[in-house]
C-alpha positions as CSV (number, residue, x, y, z in Angstrom):
1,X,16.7,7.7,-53.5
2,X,17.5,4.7,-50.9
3,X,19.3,6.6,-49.2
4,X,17.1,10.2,-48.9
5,X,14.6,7.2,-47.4
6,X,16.2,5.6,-44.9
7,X,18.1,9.5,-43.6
8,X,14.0,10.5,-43.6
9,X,13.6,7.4,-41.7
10,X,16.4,7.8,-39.2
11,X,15.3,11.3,-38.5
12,X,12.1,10.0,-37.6
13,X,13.0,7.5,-35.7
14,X,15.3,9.8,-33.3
15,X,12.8,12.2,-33.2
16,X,10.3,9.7,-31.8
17,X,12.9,8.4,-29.3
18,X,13.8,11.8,-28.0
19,X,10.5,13.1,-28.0
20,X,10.5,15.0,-24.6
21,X,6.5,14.4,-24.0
22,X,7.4,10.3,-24.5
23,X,9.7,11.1,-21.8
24,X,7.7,13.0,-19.5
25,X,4.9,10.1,-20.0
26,X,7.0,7.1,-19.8
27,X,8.5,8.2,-16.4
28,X,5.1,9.1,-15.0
29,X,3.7,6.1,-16.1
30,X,6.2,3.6,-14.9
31,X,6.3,5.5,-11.5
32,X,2.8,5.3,-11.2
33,X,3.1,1.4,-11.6
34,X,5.6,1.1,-9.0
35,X,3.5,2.9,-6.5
36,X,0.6,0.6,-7.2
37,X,2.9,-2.3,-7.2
38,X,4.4,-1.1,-3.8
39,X,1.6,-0.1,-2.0
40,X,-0.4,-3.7,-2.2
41,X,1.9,-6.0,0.2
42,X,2.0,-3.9,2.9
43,X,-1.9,-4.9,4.6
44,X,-0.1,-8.5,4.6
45,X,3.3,-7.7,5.7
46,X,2.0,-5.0,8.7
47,X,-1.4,-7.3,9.1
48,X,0.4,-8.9,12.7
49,X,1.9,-5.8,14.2
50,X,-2.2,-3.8,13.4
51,X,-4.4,-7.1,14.5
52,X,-2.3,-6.9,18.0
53,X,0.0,-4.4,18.9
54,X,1.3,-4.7,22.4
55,X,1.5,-9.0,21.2
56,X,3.5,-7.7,19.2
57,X,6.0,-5.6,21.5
58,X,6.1,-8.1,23.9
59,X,7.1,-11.3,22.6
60,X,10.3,-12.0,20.3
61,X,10.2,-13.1,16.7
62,X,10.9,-11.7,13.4
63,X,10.8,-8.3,12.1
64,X,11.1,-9.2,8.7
65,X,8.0,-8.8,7.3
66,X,7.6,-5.4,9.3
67,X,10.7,-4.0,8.2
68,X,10.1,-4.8,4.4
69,X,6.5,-3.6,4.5
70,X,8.2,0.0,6.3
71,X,10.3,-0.4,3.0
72,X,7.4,-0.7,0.2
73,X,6.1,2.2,2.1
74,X,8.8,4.6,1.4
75,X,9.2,3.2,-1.8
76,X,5.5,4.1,-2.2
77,X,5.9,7.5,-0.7
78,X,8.8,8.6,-2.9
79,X,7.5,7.3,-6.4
80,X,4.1,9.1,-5.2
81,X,6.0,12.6,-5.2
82,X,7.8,11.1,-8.4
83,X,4.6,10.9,-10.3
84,X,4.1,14.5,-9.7
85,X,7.3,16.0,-10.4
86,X,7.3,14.2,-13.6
87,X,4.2,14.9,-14.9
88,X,3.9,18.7,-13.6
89,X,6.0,20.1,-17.3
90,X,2.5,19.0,-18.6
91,X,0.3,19.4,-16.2
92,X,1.5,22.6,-15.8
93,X,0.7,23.7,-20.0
94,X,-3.0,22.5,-18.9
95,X,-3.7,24.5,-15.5
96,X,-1.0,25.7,-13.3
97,X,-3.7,25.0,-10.6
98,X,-4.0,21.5,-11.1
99,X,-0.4,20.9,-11.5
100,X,0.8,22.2,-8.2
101,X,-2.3,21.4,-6.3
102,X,-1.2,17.4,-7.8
103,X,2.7,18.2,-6.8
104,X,1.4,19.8,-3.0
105,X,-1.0,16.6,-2.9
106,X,1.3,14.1,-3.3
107,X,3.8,15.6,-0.8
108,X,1.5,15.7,1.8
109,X,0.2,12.0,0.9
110,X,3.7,11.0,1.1
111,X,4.3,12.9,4.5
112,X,1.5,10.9,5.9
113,X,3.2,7.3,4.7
114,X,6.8,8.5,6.3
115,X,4.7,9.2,9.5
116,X,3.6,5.6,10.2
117,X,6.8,4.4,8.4
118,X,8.3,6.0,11.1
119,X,5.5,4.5,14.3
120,X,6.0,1.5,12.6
121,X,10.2,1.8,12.8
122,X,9.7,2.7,16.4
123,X,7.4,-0.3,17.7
124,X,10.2,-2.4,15.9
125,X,12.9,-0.9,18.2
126,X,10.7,-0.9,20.9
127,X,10.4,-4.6,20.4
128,X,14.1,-5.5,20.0
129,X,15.1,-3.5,22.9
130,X,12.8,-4.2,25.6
131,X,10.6,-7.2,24.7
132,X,11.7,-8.8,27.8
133,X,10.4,-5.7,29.8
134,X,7.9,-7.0,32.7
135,X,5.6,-6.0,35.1
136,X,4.8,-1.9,34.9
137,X,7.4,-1.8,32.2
138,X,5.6,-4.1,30.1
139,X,2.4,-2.7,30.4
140,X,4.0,0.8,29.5
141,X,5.4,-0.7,26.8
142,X,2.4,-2.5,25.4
143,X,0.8,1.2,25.7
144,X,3.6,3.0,23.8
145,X,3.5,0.2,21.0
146,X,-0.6,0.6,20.7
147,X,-0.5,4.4,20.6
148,X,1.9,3.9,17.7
149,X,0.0,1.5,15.7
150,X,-2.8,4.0,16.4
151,X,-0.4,7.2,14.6
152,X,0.0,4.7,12.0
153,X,-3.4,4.1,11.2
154,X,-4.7,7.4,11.1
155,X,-1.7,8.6,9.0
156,X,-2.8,5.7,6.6
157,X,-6.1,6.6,6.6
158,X,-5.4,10.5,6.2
159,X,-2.9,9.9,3.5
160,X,-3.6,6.9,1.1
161,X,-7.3,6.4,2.3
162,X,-8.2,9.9,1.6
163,X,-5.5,12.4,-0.2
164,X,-5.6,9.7,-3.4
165,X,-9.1,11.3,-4.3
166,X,-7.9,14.7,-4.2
167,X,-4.8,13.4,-6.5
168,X,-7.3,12.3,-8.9
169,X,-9.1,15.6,-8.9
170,X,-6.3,17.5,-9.9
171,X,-4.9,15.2,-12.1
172,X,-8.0,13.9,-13.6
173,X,-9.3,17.4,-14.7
174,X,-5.7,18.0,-16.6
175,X,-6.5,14.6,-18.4
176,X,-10.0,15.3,-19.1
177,X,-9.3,18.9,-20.0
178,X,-6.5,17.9,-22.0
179,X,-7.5,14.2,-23.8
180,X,-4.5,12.8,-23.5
181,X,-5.3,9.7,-22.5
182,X,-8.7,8.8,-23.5
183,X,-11.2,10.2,-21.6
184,X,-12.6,7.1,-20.0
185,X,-9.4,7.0,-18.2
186,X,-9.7,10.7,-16.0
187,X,-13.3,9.8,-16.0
188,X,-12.7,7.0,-13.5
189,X,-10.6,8.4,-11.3
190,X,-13.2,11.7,-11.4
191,X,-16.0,9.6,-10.5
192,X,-14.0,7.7,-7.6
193,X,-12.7,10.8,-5.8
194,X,-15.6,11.9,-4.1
195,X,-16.3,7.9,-3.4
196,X,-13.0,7.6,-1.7
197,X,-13.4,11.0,0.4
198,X,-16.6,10.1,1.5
199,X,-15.6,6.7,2.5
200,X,-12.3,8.1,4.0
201,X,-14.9,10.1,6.2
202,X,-16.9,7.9,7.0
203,X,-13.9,5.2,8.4
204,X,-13.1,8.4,10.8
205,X,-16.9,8.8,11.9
206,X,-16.7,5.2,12.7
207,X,-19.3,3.8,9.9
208,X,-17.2,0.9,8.8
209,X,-13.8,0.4,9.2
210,X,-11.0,0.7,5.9
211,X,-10.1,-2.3,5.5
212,X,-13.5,-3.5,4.7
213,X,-15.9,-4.0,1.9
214,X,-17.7,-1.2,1.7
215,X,-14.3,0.9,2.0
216,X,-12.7,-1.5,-0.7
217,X,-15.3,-1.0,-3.3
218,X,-15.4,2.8,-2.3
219,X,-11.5,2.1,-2.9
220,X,-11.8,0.4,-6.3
221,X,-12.2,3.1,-8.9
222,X,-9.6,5.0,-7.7
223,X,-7.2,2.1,-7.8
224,X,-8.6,1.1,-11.6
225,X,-7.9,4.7,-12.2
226,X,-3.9,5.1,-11.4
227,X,-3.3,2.0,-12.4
228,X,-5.1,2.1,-15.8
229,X,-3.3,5.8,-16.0
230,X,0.1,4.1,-15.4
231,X,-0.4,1.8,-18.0
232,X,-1.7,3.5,-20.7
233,X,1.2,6.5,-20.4
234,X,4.0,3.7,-20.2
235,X,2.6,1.7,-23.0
236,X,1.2,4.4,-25.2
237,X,2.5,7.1,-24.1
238,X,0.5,10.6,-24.9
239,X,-2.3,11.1,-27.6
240,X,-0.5,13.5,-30.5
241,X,-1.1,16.9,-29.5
242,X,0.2,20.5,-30.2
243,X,1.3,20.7,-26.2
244,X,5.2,21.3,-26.0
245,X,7.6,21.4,-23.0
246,X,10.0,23.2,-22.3
């Protein structure tokens, strides 16, 4: 009789650890987390290189803080499409819809980060190579470097300050549809979409810039939102349900 108890056990146990939906929520979750994680240090680490540009290009110092902010960026943009890719198996049982418009989302979100990674890269090399330009060169230079910035900062506001809500659409309406997480969770990030694109729209009208109050607060649900979500799938994983995957 022991022994019939602990098999039934055993059974259970690997059942529970090979359970493909813990799988499928575990990854999303913990990706999830390391795109919120990776995504917060760069408004320090880039903060000299946006506040003055051509300073920037034309005097020496360290790229240190650049470079590892260009880093956390691709991190970011990688774990982004991550995210999608993990959780489109589920997504996918809920509305095909949703689950590729998340996966098409995301790519483009991440294009967008690679873009001013990639300004960003350049105004480093710009800087190494000829920061002891002067005269015309210099002031060419200093030109190059601010257009740059300029990509950058439109990229950012195109691709985290704006494609996030329509992430949270997509994927919001598969977890409200579905419950399972609870529904307070999708509920967030459904109410912060629209706050985010119309704050993201505003920024490019000129109403108030990002990195402001009124665009962090506009901000803040949707942030609450994928981080709660990453939490709660890498902690608790999915609510039982009848959903399978292949």
């Amino acid at each position: 009789m022991t022994t019939d108890v602990h098999t039934t056990h055993d059974i259970r146990s690997t059942t529970r650890r090979t359970d493909p939906m813990r799988k499928v929520a575990l990854a999303g979750g913990l990706l999830y987390l390391v795109t919120f994680a990776a995504s917060i240090p760069q408004l320090a680490l880039f903060a000299d290189l946006v506040a003055d540009p051509v300073g920037f290009v034309r005097s020496p110092g360290s790229d240190t803080a650049v470079l590892w902010g260009s880093w956390l960026e691709i991190v970011t943009a990688f774990a982004g499409i991550g995210t999608a890719v993990a959780l489109y198996p589920v997504a996918r049982r809920i509305s095909r819809t949703a689950a590729i418009g998340f996966v098409t989302s995301r790519v483009v979100e991440a294009t967008m980060i690679l873009v001013g990674v990639l300004c960003v890269l350049t105004v480093v090399a710009l800087r190494g190579d000829l920061a002891s330009a002067v005269g015309a060169q210099a002031d060419a230079l200093g030109v190059v470097g601010q257009a740059l910035v300029e990509v950058r900062q439109w990229s950012f506001l195109v691709g985290p300050g704006l494609i996030p809500g329509l992430n949270a659409l997509f994927l919001g309406y598969v977890m409200y549809r579905s419950r399972l997480v609870p529904r307070v969770i999708p509920a967030v990030g459904l109410i912060g979409a629209p706050l985010i694109i119309v704050s993201a729209t505003a920024t490019m009208f000129g109403a108030w810039d990002q990195v402001s109050l009124a665009g962090s607060l506009c901000a803040l649900p949707i942030a609450l939102w994928e981080f709660s979500l990453g939490v709660w799938l890498t902690v608790k994983g999915f609510r039982p349900t009848t959903l399978t995957i292949d």
